[in-house]
N, C-alpha and C positions, 0 to 999 in steps of 0.2 A: 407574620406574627399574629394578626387579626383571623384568619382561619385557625390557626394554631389556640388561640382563646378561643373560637366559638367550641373548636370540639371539645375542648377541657369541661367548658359550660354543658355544652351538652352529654356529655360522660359522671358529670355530677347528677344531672338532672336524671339521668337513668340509675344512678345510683342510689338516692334519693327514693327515688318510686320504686325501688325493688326493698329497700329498707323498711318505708312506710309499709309495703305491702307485708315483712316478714312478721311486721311489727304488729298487726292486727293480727295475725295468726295465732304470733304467739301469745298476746295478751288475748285470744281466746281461747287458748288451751291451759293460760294462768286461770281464768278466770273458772271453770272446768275443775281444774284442780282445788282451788279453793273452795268450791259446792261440794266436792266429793271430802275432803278434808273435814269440811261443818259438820257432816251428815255420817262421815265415816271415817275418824283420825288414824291413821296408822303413818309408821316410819318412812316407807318407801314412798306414799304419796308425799309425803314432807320432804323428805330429798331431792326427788324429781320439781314440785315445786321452788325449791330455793335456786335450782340449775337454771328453770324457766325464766325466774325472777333476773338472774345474774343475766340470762339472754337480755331478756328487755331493758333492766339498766343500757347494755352495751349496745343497745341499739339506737336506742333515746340518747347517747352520749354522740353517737356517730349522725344521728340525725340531723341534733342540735348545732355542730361540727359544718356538716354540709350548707343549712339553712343558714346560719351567721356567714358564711363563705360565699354564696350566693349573694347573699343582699350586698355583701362590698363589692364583688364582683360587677352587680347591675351599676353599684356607686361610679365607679372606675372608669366605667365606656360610658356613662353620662354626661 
């Protein structure tokens, strides 16, 4: 049972860091699109932004998810 929790743990924790990583990408390709937007408004960059936006909500909600999961987890085997 105690190996069966460590890989879960560490199955989160890769998850996690592939999240965070997805998650600065796309909040630099938000951020991107918001300069080009300032500078040059048209529809298509607005829609593609709101798609972007919708990613990073769902990413930050999944984050949010793992890192509150983790901390009770460390609580648990304490």
């Amino acid at each position: 049972m105690a190996s069966q929790t460590f890989f879960d743990l560490n199955k989160m924790l890769v998850e996690l860091e592939q999240l965070e990583q997805r998650e600065r990408e796309v909040s630099r390709l938000r951020r991107e699109l918001h300069m080009n937007l300032d500078a040059y408004p048209d529809d298509l960059t607005a829609k593609r932004e709101k798609l972007i936006s919708k990613e990073r909500r769902q990413l930050h909600r999944r984050i949010d998810i793992l890192r509150s999961e983790l901390r009770l987890g460390n609580r648990r085997q304490q």
